[in-house]
Structures are given as structure tokens and as C-alpha cells.
C-alpha positions as CSV (number, residue, x, y, z in Angstrom):
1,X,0.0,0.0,0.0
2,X,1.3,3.6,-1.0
3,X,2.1,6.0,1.9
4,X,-0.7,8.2,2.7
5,X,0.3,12.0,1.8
6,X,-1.2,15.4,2.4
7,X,-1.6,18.3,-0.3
8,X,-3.3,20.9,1.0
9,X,-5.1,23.6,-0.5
10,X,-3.9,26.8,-0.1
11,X,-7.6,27.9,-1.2
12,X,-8.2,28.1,2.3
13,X,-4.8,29.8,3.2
14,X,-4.6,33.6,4.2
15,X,-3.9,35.1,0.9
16,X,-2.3,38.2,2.2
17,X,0.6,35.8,3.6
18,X,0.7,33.4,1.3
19,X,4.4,33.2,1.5
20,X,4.7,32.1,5.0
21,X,1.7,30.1,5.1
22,X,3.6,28.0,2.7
23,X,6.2,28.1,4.7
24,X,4.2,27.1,7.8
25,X,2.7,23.9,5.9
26,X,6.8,23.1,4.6
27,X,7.2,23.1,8.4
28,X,4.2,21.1,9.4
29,X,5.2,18.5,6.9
30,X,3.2,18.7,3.8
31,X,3.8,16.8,1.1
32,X,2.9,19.0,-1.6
33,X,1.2,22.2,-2.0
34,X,-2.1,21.9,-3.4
35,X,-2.9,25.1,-6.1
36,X,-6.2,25.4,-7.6
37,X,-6.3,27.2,-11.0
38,X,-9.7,28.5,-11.8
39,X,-10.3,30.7,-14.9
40,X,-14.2,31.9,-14.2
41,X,-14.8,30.1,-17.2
42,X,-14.6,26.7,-16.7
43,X,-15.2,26.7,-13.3
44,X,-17.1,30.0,-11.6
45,X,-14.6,31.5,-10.2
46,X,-11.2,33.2,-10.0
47,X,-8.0,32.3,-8.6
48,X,-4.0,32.7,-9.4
49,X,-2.1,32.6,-12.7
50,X,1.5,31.4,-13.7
51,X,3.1,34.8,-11.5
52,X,2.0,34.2,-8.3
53,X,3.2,30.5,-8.6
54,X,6.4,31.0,-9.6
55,X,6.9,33.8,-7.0
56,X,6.0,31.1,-4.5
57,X,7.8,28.4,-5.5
58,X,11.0,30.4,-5.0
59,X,11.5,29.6,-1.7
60,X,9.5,26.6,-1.4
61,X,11.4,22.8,-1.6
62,X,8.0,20.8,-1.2
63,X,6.2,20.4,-4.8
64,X,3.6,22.0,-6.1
65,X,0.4,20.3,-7.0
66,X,-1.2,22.9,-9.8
67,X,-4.7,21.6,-10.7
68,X,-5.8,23.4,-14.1
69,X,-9.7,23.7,-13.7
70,X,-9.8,26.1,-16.9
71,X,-10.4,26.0,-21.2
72,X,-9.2,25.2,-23.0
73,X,-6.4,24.1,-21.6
74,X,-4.2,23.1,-23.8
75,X,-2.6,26.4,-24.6
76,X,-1.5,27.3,-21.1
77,X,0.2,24.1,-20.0
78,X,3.8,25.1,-20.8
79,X,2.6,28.5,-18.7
80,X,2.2,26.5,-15.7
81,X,5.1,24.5,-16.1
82,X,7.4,27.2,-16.4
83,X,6.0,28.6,-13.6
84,X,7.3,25.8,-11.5
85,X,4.4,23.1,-11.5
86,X,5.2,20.0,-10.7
87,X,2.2,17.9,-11.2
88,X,0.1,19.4,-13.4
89,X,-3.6,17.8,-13.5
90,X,-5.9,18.7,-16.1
91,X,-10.0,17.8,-16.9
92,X,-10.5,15.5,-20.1
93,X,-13.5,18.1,-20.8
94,X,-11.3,21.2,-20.9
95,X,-9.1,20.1,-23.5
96,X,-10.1,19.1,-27.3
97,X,-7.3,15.9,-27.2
98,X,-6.7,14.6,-24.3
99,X,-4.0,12.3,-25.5
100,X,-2.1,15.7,-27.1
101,X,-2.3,17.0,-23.6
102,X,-0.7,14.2,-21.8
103,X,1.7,14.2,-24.3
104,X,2.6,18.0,-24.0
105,X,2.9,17.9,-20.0
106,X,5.2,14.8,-20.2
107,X,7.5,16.8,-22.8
108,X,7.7,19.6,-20.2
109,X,8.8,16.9,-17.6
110,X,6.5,17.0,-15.3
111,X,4.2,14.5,-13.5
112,X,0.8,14.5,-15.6
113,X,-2.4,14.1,-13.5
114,X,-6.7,14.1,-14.8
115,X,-9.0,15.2,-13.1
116,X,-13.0,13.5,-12.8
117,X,-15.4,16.1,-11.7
118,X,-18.2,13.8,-9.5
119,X,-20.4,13.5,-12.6
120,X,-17.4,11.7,-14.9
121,X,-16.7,8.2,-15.3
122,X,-13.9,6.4,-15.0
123,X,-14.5,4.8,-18.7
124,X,-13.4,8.3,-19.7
125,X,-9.7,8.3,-19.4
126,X,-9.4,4.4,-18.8
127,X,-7.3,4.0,-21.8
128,X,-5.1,6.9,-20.5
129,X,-4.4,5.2,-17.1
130,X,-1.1,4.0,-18.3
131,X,-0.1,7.2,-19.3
132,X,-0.9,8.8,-16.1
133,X,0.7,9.5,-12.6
134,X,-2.2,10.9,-10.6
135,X,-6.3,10.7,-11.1
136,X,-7.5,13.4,-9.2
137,X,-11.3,12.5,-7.9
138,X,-13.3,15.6,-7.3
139,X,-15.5,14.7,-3.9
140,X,-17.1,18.1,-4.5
141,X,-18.1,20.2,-7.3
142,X,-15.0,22.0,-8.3
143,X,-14.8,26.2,-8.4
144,X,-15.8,27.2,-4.8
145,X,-13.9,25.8,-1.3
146,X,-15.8,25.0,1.8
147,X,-18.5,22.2,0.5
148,X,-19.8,18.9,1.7
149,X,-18.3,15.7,0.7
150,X,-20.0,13.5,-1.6
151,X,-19.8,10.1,-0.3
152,X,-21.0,8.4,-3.6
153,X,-17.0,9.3,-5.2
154,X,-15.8,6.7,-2.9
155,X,-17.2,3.9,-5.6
156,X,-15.0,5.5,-8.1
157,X,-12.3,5.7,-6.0
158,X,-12.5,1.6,-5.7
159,X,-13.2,1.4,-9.1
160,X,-9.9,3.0,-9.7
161,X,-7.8,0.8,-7.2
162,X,-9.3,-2.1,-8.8
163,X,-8.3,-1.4,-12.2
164,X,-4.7,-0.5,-10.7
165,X,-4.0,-3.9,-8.9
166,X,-5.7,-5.5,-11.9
167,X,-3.6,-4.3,-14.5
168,X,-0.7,-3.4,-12.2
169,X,-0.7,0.0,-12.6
170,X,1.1,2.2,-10.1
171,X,-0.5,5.6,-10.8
172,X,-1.5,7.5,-7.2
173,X,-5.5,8.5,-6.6
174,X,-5.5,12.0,-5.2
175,X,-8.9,13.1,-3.9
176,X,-10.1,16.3,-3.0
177,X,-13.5,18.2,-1.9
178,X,-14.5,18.8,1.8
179,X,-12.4,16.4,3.1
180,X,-12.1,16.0,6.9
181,X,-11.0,13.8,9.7
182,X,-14.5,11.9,9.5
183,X,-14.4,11.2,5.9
184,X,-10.5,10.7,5.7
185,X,-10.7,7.3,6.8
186,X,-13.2,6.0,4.0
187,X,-11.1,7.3,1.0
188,X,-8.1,5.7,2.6
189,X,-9.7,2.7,3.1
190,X,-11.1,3.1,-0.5
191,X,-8.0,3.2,-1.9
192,X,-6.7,6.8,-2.2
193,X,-3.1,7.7,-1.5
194,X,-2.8,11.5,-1.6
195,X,-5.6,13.8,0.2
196,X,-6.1,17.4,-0.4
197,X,-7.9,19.5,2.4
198,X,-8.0,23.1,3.2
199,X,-10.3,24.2,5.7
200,X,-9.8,21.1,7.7
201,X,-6.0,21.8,7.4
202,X,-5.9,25.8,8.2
203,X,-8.7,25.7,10.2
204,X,-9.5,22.8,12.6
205,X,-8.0,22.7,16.3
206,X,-7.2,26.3,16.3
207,X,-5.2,26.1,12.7
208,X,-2.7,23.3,14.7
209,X,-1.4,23.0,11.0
210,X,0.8,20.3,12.0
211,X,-1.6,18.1,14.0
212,X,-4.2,18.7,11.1
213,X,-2.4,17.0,8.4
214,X,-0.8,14.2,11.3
215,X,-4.5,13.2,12.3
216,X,-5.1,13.3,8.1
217,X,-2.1,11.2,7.9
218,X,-2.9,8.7,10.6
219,X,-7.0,8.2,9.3
């Protein structure tokens, strides 16, 4: 079984001190930092471009998650990647050939990861699971932070891990959308590797960062 690791979403972080709440999760031992990409369009809402990352990434060692909830993708991959992404996750809906994308993020070098919003099969990128290193299952509605999980993901999730042993497949199931120390437990058990929280992370036990993502951890 894969270690259990931690990306959270600096969504929830304090955006006017961005820089040292990366810092503080780096500290608290993250494994990644988790950046959601929204282009209003897409998704409805707004969040940070290619500046703002690399800025960040200047003085940060841990890697950074960049999910790319925005269309059409395909022209602002290299964008991201220079920026200093180093998993960049796309949705098979925001991008006219799938396959080209893949392609054009492992060029670049980095990790490529899809997304499924809560509405979008597996059967949709099953021929692409060799080419992947991360399936990203959306447990909420992606564009706004702070909503409930959706327990009914968690079949997909298994879905996934069966497919993986079956056709030994080593790709890592990410999974992200109100997830807490309740629910943590069930996608573990279900057979995702890498969680991604932010409220739960910057906001539980009086923002205890590090006891937040050890109690994640230890689900």
C-alpha cells in the first residue's frame, strides 16, 4: 500500500501571507502544496495565474500540485510548467485531445495528473491510465472551497484501485472536496493515497497545522 500523503489547499490559506503560510505547511510537513487554478470560465470563479506560482515556488522545496480547472487548456500548459508546477492535472473536458495534452505535460517533464469532476466516469480516461501519474477524484463540485463531501465518489475511487492492482498499474489516486478527519478514513480505506484539504488543514483545532495534516495522515 502507498504511503498516505497530504496536499493541502492553499484555497483556504490567508492570501495576504501566502508566502509564509507555505512556509508554515513546509514546516508542518506537507507533502505538496495543493494550487487550484480557476479561470471563471470553466469553473465560476477566479483564482492565481503562472506569477503568483512561480513567486512562490521560489522559496519553497516541497512540490507543487497545480490543478488546471480552466479551457481550453491546452494552450496554457507550458505557462504552468514554467512557472514551476510540478504535477500538473488537467479535466479530459477542458481540452479538445486529451492524448495531445498528456503528451505536451510529459514533454515539459513533469508529472501529468486528470481530473474526474463527480459527474465523470472512470471509462473516460481508462485507456489513458497507463499514461498517467495521478487521477485526481473531485468529492465536491469544483470552483468554490468549503463544501460537503460527496460520499457516492468513494465507488469510483474503488473502481480505480481495482483497475490499478488488476492491471498493475502504479498511478496515485488523489482526492479532494470537503475532506475531513471523518471522511478521511473512507477514501483511505477506499484506496486513495494522496488527500487534499484546506479548511480542515488551516482551520480545525485552532489552525494546529501540523496536528491537522498528522491526524489526516494517521486516518
Amino acid at each position: 500500500m502507498k504511503k498516505i500523503q497530504i496536499s493541502p489547499s492553499i484555497l483556504s490559506a490567508d492570501f495576504s501571507q501566502l508566502g509564509k503560510e507555505i512556509k508554515r505547511l513546509e514546516e508542518a510537513g506537507a507533502d505538496f502544496i495543493h494550487v487550484d487554478v480557476m479561470d471563471g470560465h470553466f469553473v465560476p470563479n477566479l483564482t492565481i495565474g503562472p506569477p503568483v506560482i512561480k513567486a512562490l515556488k521560489k522559496n519553497c522545496s516541497i512540490k507543487f500540485d497545480v490543478h488546471l480547472m480552466i479551457s481550453p487548456v491546452h494552450e496554457f500548459i507550458e505557462a504552468y510548467a514554467e512557472a514551476g508546477a510540478d504535477i500538473i492535472t488537467i479535466h479530459p473536458e477542458a481540452t479538445e485531445d486529451l492524448s495531445a495534452s498528456i503528451l505536451k505535460i510529459k514533454k515539459l517533464k513533469k508529472k501529468v495528473g486528470v481530473s474526474l469532476n463527480p459527474e465523470t466516469k472512470v471509462n473516460v480516461i481508462k485507456d489513458y491510465l497507463s499514461q498517467i501519474d495521478l487521477v485526481l477524484i473531485m468529492s465536491v463540485n469544483p470552483g468554490f472551497g468549503g463544501q460537503k463531501f460527496m460520499p457516492k465518489v468513494l465507488d469510483k475511487v474503488k473502481e480505480l484501485k481495482d483497475i490499478q492492482k488488476n492491471h498493475n498499474l502504479n498511478f496515485d489516486i488523489e482526492i479532494d472536496g470537503g475532506i475531513n478527519f471523518e471522511n478521511s478514513k473512507l477514501v483511505i480505506e477506499a484506496g486513495a493515497n494522496i488527500l487534499v484539504s484546506g479548511t480542515t488543514i488551516f482551520k480545525s483545532n485552532n489552525g494546529n497545522i501540523k496536528k491537522n495534516i498528522d491526524l489526516l495522515k494517521s486516518s
